[in-house]
N, C-alpha and C positions, 0 to 999 in steps of 0.2 A: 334857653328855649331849644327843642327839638328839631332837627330840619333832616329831611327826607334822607333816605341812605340802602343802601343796595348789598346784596349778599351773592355772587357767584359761586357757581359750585359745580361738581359734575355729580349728577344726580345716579346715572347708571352706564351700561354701557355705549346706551346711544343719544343717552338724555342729559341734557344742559338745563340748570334750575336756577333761575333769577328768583330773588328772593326781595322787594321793595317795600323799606316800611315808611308807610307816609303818617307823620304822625299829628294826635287830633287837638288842635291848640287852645288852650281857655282863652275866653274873650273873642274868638273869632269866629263869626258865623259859618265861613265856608273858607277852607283849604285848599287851596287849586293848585296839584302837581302833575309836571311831568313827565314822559321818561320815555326816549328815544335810542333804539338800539342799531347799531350800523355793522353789517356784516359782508367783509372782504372778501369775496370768495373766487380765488386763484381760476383765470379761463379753464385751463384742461379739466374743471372739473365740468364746464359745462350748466352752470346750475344761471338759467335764466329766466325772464319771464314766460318762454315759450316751454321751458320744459318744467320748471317749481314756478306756476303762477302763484295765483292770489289763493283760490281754495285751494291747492295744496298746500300751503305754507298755515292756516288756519285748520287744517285736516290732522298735521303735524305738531300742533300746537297747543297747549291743556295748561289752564291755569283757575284757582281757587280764590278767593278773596278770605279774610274771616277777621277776625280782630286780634290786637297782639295780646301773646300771655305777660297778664301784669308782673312786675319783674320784682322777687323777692327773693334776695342770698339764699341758701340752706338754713346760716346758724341764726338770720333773723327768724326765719319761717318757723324753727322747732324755739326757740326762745323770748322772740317779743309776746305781749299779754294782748296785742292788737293784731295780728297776725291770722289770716284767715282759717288756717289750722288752730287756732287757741279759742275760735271763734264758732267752728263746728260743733261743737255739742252740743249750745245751747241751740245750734238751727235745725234741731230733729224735732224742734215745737212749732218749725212752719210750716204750711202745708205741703204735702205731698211735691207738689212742680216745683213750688220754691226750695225745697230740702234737696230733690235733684238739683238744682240749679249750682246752691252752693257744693255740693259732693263735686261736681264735674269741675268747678271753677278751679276747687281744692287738688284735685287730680292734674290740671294743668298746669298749677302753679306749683305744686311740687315735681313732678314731668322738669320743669322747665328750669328748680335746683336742684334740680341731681344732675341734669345735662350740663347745667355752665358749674356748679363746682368741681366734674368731672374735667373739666376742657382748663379749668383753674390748677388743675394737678398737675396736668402734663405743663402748662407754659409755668409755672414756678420756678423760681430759680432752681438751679443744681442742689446748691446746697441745705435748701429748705422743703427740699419735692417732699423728702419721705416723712416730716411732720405736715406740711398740706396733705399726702395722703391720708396718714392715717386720721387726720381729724374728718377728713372728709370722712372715712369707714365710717367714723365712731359717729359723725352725724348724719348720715343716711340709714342708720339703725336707730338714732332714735326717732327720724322722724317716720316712722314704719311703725316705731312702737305708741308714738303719740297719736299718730293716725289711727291706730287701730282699738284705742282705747275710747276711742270717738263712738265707735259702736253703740248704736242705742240700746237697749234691753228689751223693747217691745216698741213692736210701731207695725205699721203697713206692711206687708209680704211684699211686694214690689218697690217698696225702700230699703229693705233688710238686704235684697238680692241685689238690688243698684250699689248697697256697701262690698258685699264680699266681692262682685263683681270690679269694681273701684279698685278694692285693694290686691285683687289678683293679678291686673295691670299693673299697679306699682310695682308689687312684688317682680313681675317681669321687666318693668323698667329698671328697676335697681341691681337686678342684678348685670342687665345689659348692660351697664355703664361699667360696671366692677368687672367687666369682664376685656373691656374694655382698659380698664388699667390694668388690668390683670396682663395684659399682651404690651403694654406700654411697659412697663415695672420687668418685663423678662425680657425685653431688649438691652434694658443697664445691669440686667445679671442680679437685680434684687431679690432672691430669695425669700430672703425674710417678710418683705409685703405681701409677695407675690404667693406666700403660706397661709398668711392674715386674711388674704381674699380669698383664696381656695377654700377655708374656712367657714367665711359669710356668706359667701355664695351656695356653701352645703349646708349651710343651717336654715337658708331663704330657699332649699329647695324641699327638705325636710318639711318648713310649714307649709307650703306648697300643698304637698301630700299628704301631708296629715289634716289640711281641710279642704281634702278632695278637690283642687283644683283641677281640672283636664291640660292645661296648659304645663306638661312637665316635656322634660328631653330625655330619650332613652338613645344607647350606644347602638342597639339593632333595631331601628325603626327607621320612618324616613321623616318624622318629626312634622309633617306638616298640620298637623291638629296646633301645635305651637305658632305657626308661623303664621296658621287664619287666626285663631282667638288675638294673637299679639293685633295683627293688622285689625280685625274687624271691632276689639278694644279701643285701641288707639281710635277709630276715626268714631267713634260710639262717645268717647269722654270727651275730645273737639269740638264735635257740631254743637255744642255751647257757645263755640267761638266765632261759630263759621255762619256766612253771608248769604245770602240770595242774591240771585245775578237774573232779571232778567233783561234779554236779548233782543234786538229787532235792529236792521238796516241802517246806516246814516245815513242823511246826503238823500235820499230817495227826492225828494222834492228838488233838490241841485240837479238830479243826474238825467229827469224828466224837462225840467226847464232847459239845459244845455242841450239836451234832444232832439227839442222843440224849435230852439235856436237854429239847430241844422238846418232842421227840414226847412225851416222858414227863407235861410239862407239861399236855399238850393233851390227851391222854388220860386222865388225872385228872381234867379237868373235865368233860370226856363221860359217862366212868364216876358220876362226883360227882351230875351235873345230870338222869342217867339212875335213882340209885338213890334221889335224894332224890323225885324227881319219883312213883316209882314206892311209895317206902314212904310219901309222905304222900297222896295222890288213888288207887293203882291196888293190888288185890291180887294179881291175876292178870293175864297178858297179857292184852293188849286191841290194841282198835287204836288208841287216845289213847297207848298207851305206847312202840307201835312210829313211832307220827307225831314223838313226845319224845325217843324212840333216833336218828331217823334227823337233826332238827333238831340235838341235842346231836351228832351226829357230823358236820354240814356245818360247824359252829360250832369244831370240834374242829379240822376242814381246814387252817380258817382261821387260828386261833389256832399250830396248827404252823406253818405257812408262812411268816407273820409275826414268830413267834420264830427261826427260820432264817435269815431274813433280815436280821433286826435282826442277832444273834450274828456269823453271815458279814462284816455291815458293819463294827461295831464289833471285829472277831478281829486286823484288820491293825494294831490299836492296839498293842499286846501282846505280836502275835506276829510272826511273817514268813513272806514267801513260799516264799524257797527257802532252803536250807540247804549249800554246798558245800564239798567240802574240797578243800585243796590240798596237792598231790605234786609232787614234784618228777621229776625224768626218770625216776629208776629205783623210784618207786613210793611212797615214804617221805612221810608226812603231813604236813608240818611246819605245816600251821593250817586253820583253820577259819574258813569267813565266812556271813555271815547277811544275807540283801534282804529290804527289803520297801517297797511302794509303799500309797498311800491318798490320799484326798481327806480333806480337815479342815476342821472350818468357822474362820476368820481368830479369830472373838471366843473361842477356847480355845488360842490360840498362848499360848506364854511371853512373859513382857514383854521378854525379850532378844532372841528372834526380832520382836519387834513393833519393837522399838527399832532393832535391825539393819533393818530396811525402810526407815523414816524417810519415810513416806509424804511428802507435801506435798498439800496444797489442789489444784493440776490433777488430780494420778492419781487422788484422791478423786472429784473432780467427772466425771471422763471415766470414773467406772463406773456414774458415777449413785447411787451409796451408798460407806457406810463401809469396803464390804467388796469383796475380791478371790477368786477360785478361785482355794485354795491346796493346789497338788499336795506330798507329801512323798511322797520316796524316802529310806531309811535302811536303812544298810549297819554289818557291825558283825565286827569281824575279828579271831580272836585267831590270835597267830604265836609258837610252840612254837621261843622259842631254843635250845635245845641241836642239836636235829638242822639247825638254817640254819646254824650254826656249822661242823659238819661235812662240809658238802659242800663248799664251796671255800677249804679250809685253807690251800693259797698265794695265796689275793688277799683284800683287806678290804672284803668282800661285807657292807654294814653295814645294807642296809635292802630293804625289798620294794616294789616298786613296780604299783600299781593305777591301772591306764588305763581311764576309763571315759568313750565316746562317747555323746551320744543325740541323735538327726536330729529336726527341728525342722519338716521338712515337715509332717506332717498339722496343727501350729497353722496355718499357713498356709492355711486351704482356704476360711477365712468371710471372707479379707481383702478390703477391695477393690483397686482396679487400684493396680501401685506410684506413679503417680504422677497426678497432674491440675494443668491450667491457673490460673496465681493471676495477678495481673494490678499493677500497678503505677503512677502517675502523680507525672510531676515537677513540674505545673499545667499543663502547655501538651503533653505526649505524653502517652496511655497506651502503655504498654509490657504487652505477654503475656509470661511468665515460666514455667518449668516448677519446680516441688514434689514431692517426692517424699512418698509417705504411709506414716508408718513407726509401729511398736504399740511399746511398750515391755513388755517381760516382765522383771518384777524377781526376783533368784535369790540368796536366802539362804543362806550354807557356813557350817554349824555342824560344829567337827571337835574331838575330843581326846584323852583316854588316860583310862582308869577311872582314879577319886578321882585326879583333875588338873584345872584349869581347862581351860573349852572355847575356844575361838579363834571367830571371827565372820566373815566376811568376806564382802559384800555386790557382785554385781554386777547390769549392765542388759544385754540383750539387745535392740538397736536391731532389730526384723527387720519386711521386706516380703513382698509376696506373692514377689517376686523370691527371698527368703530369707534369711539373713543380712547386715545391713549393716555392723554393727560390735559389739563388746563393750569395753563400760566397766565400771570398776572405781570404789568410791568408797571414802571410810575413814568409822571411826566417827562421823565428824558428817555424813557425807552429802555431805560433797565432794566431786567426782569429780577422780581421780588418773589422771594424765597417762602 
């Protein structure tokens, strides 16, 4: 059985991409996952609640829900007789929405083997890369050529156009990915592959052209007609996959009633310090009584305000921000997910969150104390199996997938210059050298399933004022893995 699992990555120059698949389980009505992010962020940078509250860090922050691409090898996809591609032709006798339906499915499921037989070629052993390559060539041309034979002969003008349309994204994906080995394959000096793909890739740009796709690369152009049709393809054959999210407050009822609490507090003691004051010193108004009314109500101000505050502070503990549900295209709720963001102070983490950190003596010393600004974001997601089950009855849609970015710029703003002069000598030259000045931000991934054990996984965030330089991963003893 399937249990939750998380994909880090650096997304761009300033963007960090969590990737969570929670997956959808037979037999069980509702799936309840978590997933809790902790991030260490060095004093000099300065990043606290007063200066990256709660909406900035949510301003900064962009994430997708949608379902996972059902997961089918390459050589099954072009050779089993059950196989969603084997399965296409005869679905140009369904109607119109449903023949889209299956086209986009098909598009993502092949998307999805050409991506991992590509990522198959590079981790192969040494000695077997260049027969895993070439079978992968030899099987991403045919499934291009099995695809494309799917073509129906006559049908709807806005199904005809959803095919060519289809396969001119493939065509672009495939060759992405060959191009892809193509720079893998010239790092070990493989000419001979690296020939093979130069090849495929001028033959897949040949039919390109010869059925008038706009999607081609030329050497004097600035190619961006490429780079929109790729993009606005891509997210065109998706939203097959992809979720409704809508949005609204949490806690709103918590954060009125703690409120309420105050005032109620505060005015007790106004009332309290007004009547005591007045049945033990005063029988009648005076003006000692109304000088005691008007102190015990400045005092009352106060004592509100400050219980507001405190309750507001302390509410994120508890509770969360937003509260959204997710639907599917035609309306259907299939789950619910819950954020929420907060400042904590280091010495009230769990000893598993402490332990996952695995401080060392420099990051200690380079904050000047024990302690770090430790942001937590926590997400919390239940997914209503029976209705994820029904909506794509011919494919094995097994799990949900939650993409969440968040841009890194405004830590950036207190950095200094990325780099400065360091200086070198062999006894007899000095040498000027250039150093580059980079902060480390350490990011705790606590994730699980109710009454299950939780998972851990610790990364670093190498970033300059420039922005992102790299992301390392370490395992539980704090080794960083390669």
């Amino acid at each position: 059985m399937k249990n939750i699992s998380v994909q880090v990555s650096q997304h761009d120059k300033y963007q960090i991409e969590l990737k969570f698949i929670c997956p959808i389980k037979n037999g069980k009505k509702i799936g309840d996952y978590h997933i809790e992010l902790y991030f260490f962020m060095p004093r000099n940078l300065d990043v606290t609640d007063r200066s990256f509250g709660t909406e900035q860090f949510y301003n900064d922050f962009y994430e997708h829900i949608r379902f996972q691409t059902p997961h089918i090898d390459l050589h099954t996809l072009i050779s089993s007789a059950d196989s969603p591609l084997a399965k296409l032709k005869s679905a140009n006798s369904f109607n119109q929405d449903e023949y889209a339906k299956w086209l986009k499915m098909c598009c993502s499921i092949a998307r999805s083997a050409m991506r991992d037989g590509e990522k198959a070629v590079e981790s192969a052993h040494p000695q077997k890369r260049i027969q895993v390559g070439r079978e992968y060539l030899e099987n991403s041309e045919i499934l291009l050529k099995k695809f494309r034979a799917c073509r129906p002969e006559k049908g709807a003008a806005e199904s005809l156009e959803l095919f060519d349309l289809v396969d001119e994204f493939l065509s672009i994906m495939a060759n992405s990915y060959r191009y892809k080995l193509w720079e893998f394959f010239n790092i070990y000096d493989d000419q001979e592959l690296a020939g093979m793909i130069a090849q495929i890739t001028g033959d897949e740009l040949s039919y390109r052209k010869a059925h008038n796709y706009p999607s081609m690369p030329y050497a004097h152009a600035d190619n961006s007609e490429l780079l929109y049709r790729e993009s606005t393809l891509k997210k065109a054959m998706a939203n097959i996959l992809f979720l409704d999210v809508e949005t609204r407050r949490a806690g709103v009822f918590l954060e009125n009633l703690l409120l309420g609490i105050s005032a109620a507090i505060a005015m007790a003691f106004a009332t309290t310090v007004s009547f005591i004051w007045k049945g033990l010193f005063l029988e009648e108004f005076s003006l000692s009584f109304f000088v005691v009314w008007v102190i015990a109500y400045m005092f009352k101000d106060r004592i509100k305000s400050s219980l507001q505050l405190y309750c507001l502070k302390h509410r994120n503990s508890y509770s969360y921000d937003f509260r959204q549900k997710i639907r599917d295209g035609l309306g259907t709720e299939i789950g619910i997910c819950r954020e929420g963001f907060s400042y904590c102070n280091a010495a009230e983490l769990d000893s598993e969150i402490t332990q996952a950190r695995n401080r060392h003596t420099l990051s200690r010393l380079e904050n000047g104390s024990f302690e770090e600004n430790v942001m937590v974001f926590r997400k919390r997601i239940e997914i209503f199996g029976d209705p994820c089950k029904n909506i794509f009855r011919e494919f094995d849609v097994d799990g949900i997938v939650d993409i969440m970015r968040l841009n890194v710029r405004h830590w950036t703003y207190k950095m200094d210059n990325p780099s400065r002069a360091v200086y070198t000598s062999d006894g007899e030259n000095i040498s000027k050298l250039k150093a580059h000045r980079d902060y480390h931000v350490n990011m705790v991934v606590r994730y699980g399933e109710r009454h299950g054990k939780d998972a851990f996984e610790r990364y670093r965030l190498v970033i300059c004022r420039n922005g992102i330089r790299r992301l390392e991963k370490f395992n539980t003893d704090g080794e960083q893995i390669d």
